[in-house]
Phi, psi and omega in degrees: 000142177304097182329333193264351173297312184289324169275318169297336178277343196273332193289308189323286177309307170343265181344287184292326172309316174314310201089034175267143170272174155341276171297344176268001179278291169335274185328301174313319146296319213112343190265130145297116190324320197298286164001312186283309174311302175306331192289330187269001187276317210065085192229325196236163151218175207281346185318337183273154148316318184291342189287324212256345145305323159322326180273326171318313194273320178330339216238321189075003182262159161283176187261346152287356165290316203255007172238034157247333180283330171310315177309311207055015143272011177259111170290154211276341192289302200284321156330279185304321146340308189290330235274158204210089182229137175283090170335320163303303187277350172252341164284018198235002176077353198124330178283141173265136173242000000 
């Protein structure tokens, strides 16, 4: 599998465990909904400083956080543990109600 393919199942598992949609990870980031389908599409990759803060602030992670989910040796599990969402906004798809 393609490395930027192997980062897109990892932005993708993140995401859905959060209960996030596309588009509500973006809006949290900073991200384009379109930006988030490619990154997880392996379409796109994580190489800029600007991405991988995005996915940060998206996340709620630090940024050694989002370059252990780029690495892919940190399971997705311990990633989410870490992970600083405001409880309202991930049953919510993202939305703070």
């Amino acid at each position: 599998m393609a490395d930027r393919e192997r980062i897109g199942e990892r932005v993708r598992a993140l995401r859905t465990k959060l209960g996030f949609t596309q588009a509500a990870l973006g809006e949290r980031g900073g991200l384009d909904r379109t930006q988030v389908v490619h990154l997880e599409a392996g379409r796109n990759h994580c190489s800029t400083t600007a991405i991988r803060r995005r996915l940060a602030a998206g996340f709620g992670l630090s940024m050694e956080n989002v370059d252990e989910l780029l690495d892919g040796d940190t399971p997705i599990e311990t990633l989410h543990a870490r992970c600083r969402v405001d409880e309202s906004a991930a049953s919510t798809g993202g939305e703070a109600a």
